[in-house]
C-alpha positions in Angstrom: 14.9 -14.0 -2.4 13.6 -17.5 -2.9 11.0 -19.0 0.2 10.0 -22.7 1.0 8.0 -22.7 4.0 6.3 -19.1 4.0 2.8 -18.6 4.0 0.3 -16.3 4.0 -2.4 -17.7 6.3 -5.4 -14.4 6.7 -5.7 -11.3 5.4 -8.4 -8.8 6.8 -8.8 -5.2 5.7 -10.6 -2.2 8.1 -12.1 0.6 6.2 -13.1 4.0 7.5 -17.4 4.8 6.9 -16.9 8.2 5.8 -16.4 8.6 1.9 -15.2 11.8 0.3 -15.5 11.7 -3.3 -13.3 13.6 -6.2 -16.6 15.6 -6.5 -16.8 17.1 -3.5 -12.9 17.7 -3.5 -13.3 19.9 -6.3 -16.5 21.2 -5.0 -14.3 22.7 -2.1 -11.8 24.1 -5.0 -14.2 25.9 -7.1 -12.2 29.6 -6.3 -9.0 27.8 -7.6 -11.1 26.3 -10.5 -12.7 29.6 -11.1 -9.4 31.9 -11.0 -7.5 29.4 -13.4 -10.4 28.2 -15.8 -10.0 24.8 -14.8 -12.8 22.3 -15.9 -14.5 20.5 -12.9 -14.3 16.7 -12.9 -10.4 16.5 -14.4 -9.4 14.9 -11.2 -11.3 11.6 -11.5 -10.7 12.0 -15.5 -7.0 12.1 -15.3 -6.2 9.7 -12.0 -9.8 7.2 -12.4 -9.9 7.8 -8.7 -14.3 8.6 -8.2 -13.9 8.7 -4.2 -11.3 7.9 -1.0 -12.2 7.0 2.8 -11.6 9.1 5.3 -10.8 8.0 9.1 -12.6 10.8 12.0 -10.6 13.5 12.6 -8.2 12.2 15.9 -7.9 8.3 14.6 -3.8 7.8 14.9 -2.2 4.9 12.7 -2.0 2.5 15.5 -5.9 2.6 15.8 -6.3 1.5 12.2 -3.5 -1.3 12.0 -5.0 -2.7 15.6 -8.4 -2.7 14.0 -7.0 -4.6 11.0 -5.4 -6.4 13.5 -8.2 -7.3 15.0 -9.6 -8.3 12.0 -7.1 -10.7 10.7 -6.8 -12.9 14.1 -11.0 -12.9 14.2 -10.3 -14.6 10.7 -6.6 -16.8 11.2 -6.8 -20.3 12.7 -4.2 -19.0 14.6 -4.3 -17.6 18.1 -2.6 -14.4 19.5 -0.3 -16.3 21.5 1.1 -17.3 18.8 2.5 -14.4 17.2 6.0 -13.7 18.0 7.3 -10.9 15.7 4.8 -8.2 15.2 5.1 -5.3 12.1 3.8 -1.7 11.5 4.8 -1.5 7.9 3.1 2.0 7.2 4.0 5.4 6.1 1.8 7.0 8.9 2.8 6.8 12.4 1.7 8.3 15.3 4.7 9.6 16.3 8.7 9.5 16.2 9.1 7.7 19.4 7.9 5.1 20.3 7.4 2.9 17.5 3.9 3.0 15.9 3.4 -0.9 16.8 4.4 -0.3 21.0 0.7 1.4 20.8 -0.9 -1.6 17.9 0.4 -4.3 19.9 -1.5 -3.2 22.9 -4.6 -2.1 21.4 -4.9 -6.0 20.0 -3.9 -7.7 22.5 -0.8 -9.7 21.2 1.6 -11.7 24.3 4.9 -9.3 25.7 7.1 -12.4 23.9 6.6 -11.1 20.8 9.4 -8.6 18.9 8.0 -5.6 17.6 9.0 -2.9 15.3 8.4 -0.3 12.3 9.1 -0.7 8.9 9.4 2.6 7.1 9.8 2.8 3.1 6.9 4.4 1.4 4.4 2.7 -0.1 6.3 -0.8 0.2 6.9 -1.3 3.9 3.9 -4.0 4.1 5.8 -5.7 1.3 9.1 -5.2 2.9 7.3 -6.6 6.1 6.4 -9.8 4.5 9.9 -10.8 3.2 11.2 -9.4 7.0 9.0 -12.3 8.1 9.5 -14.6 5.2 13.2 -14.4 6.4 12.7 -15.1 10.0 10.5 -17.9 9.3 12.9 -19.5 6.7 15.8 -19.4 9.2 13.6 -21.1 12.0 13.7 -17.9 14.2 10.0 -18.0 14.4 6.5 -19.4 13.1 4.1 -16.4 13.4 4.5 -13.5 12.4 1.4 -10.5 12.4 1.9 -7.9 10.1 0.2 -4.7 10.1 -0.4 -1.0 8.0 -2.5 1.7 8.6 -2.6 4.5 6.5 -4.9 7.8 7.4 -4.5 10.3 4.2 -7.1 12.9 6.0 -4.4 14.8 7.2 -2.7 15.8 4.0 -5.9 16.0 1.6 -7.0 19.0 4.2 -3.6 20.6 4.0 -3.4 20.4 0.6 -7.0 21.8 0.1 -5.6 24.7 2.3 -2.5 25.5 0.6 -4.1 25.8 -3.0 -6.4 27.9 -1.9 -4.6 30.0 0.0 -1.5 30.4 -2.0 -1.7 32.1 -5.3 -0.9 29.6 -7.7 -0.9 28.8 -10.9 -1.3 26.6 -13.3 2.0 25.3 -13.0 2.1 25.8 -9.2 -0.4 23.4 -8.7 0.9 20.5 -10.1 3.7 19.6 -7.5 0.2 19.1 -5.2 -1.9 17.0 -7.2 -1.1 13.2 -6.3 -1.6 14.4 -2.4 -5.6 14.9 -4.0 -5.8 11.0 -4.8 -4.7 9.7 -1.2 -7.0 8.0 0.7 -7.2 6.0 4.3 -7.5 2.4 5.0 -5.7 -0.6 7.1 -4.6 -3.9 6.2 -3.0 -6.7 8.2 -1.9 -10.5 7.3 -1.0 -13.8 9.6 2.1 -15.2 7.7 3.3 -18.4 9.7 5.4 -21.7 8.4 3.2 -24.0 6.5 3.4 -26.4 9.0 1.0 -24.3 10.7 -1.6 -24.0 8.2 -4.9 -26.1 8.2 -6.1 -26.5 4.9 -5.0 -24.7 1.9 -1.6 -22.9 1.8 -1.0 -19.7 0.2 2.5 -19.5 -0.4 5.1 -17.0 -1.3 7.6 -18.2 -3.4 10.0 -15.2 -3.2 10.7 -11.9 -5.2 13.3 -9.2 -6.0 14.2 -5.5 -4.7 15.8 -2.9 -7.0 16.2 0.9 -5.9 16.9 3.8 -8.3 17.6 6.4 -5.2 18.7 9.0 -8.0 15.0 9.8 -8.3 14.6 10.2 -4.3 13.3 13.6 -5.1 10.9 13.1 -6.9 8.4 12.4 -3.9 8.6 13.7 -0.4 6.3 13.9 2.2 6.6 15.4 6.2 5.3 16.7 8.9 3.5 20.0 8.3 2.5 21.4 12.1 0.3 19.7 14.5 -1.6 16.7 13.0 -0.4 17.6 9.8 0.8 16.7 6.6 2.9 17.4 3.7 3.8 16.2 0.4 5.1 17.4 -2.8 5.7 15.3 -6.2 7.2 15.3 -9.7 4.3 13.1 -10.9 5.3 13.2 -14.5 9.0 12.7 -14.1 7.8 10.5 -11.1 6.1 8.3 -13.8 8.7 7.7 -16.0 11.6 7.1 -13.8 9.2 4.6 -12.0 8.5 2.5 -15.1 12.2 2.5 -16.1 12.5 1.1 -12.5 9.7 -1.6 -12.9 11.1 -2.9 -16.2 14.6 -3.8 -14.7 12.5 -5.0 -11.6 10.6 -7.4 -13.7 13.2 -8.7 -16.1 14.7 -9.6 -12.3 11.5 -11.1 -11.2 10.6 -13.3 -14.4 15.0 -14.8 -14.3 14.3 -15.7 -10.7 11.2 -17.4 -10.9 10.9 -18.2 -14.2 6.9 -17.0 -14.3 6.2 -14.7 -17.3 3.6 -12.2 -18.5 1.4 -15.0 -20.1 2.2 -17.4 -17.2 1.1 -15.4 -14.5 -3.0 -15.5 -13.9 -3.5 -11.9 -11.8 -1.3 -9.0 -10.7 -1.8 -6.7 -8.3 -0.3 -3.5 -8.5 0.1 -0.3 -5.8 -2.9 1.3 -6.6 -2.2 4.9 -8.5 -4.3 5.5 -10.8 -5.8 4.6 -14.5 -2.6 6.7 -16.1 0.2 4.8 -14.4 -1.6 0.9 -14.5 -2.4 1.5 -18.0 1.5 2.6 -18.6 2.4 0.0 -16.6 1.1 -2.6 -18.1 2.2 -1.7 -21.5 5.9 -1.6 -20.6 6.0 -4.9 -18.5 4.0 -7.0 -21.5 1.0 -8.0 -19.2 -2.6 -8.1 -20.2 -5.1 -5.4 -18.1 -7.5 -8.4 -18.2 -5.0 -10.0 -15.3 -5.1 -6.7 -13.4 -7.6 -6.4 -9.9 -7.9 -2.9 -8.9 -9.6 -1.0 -6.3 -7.9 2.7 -6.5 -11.3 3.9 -7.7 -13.2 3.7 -4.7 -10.1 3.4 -2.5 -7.2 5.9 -3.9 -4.2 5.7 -3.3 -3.9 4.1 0.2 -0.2 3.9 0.4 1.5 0.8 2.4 -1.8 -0.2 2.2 -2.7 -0.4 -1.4 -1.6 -3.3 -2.4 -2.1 -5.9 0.2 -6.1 -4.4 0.7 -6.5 -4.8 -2.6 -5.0 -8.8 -3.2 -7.7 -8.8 -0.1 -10.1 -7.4 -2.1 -9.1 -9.9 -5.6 -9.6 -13.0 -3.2 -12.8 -11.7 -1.6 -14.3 -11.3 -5.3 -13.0 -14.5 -6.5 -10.7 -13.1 -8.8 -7.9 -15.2 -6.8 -8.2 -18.8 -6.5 -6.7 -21.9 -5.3 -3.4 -22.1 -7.2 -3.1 -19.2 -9.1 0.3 -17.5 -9.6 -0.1 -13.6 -8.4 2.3 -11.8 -9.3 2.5 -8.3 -6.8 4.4 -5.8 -8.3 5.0 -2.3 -5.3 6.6 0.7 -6.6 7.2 3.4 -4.5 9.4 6.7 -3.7 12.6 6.5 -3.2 12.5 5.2 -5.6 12.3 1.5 -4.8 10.9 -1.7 -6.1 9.1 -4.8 -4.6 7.5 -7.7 -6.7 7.0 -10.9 -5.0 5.6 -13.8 -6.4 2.4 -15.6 -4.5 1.1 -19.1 -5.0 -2.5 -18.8 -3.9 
């Protein structure tokens, strides 16, 4: 995928207020601590993860992405009018039917001319979003796209607190439940329009490269789990190393195609896992950890949201200027791979 005209003209994050902390998580495991000797604090020591938002109990998806929404137009030089294709690109949604963005679009406000739709695919449908609209804009089908994720992780962090300690497991039976312990909540949303709409300084993305490696699909999976609930089991170890595997043929892809490489490129953002699987990262792919932003210690692991939040969160801090070539590198189940190359 190679863009011309593509930019990205606002980003905006929305946080939830309440913070639950890795702390207090294990503070409401103590029996299961207790019962299999387990040392308190191992869950920020192994992930780097000190505390997650939480939305209040009842906040549906849409209500996130529309205040993200919100957000993002408060800060675009473009109007609402203006938008005329429209993206939920999040694992949450507030229900099967109709699409998660029927219920965003109305809660921001955006004109009945524009196309909506969901984009499902793990932690990368925000990424898969932007090359969505990249391609629309390219082919002169539109100039204004709004793209949109919330993510509410509150859900599955109380189910998961209620299956370990009401099952009797082990040791070994705990495992498969662990990453859900790291997931967080937050929202994210981005104008990306042609560049002839920009005033001032255009943020462009150049292009990127998808690879899957479905053998692993397994290795993840997430549901439904009742009323308002939520489900997930993973393979984290096996999940680790099939994902890097993944990454390496993903970036020997990325560098052909662009032609950037691991000294050439000036930050990366990653999706937001952990200190484990950036530092791993990292290794495998050549790069430096000086070029890395990260925000999974006070944010977790926010899903579709991770990694757009947290190139918000890079250009907020400075740590993104004028210029620079980011490189943003998604991983998620399936397993599939995203890195897209940004000239800020």
């Amino acid at each position: 995928m190679l863009f011309k005209n593509t930019c990205i003209e606002s980003l905006a994050v929305a946080l939830p207020d309440a913070v639950l902390t890795s702390a207090e998580i294990e503070a409401r495991l103590r029996p299961l601590y207790e019962k299999l000797k387990l040392p308190e604090g191992r869950l920020e020591l192994m992930t780097g993860i000190r505390e997650r938002r939480v939305w209040p109990a009842g906040t549906r998806p849409s209500d996130a992405s529309a205040a993200a929404g919100r957000a993002v137009l408060a800060k675009s030089e473009l109007g609402p009018e203006q938008v005329e294709l429209f993206i939920h690109g999040a694992v949450c949604r507030d229900m099967m039917e109709p699409a998660t963005a029927s219920f965003a679009h109305r809660k921001i406000g955006l004109p009945p001319t524009a196309q909506i739709f969901d984009v499902s695919n793990a932690c990368l449908g925000f990424l898969n979003s932007l090359t969505i609209a990249a391609g629309l804009i390219e082919s002169g089908q539109i100039k204004c796209a709004l793209l949109v994720a919330g993510e509410n992780g509150g859900p599955l962090v109380e189910q998961t607190l209620q299956t370990l300690l009401t099952r009797p497991l082990d040791r070994n039976g705990i495992k498969p439940f662990f990453a859900n312990l790291t997931i967080g909540s937050g929202a994210v949303a981005a104008v990306v329009c042609h560049r002839n709409l920009v005033r001032g300084r255009a943020h462009r993305l150049l292009g990127g490269v998808a690879r899957a490696a479905t053998a692993h699909s397994e290795l993840c999976q997430g549901d439904t789990h009742g009323a308002d609930s939520l489900a997930m089991q993973t393979d984290s170890e096996a999940l680790l190393i099939a994902g890097l595997a993944l990454a390496a043929e993903t970036w020997r892809d990325f560098t052909t195609l662009t032609g950037w490489s691991a000294v050439g490129v000036n930050r990366v953002i990653c999706h937001q896992v952990g200190s484990t699987h950036r530092r791993k990262l990292y290794e495998t792919l050549g790069l430096e950890l000086t070029k890395d932003f990260s925000t999974f210690e006070t944010l977790g692991n926010t899903g579709s949201v991770a990694l757009p939040a947290t190139l918000a969160a890079a250009v907020s801090a400075g740590a993104v200027k004028d210029g620079d070539k980011v490189a943003l590198l998604g991983i998620g189940s399936g397993l599939n791979s995203l890195m897209l190359a940004l000239e800020w």
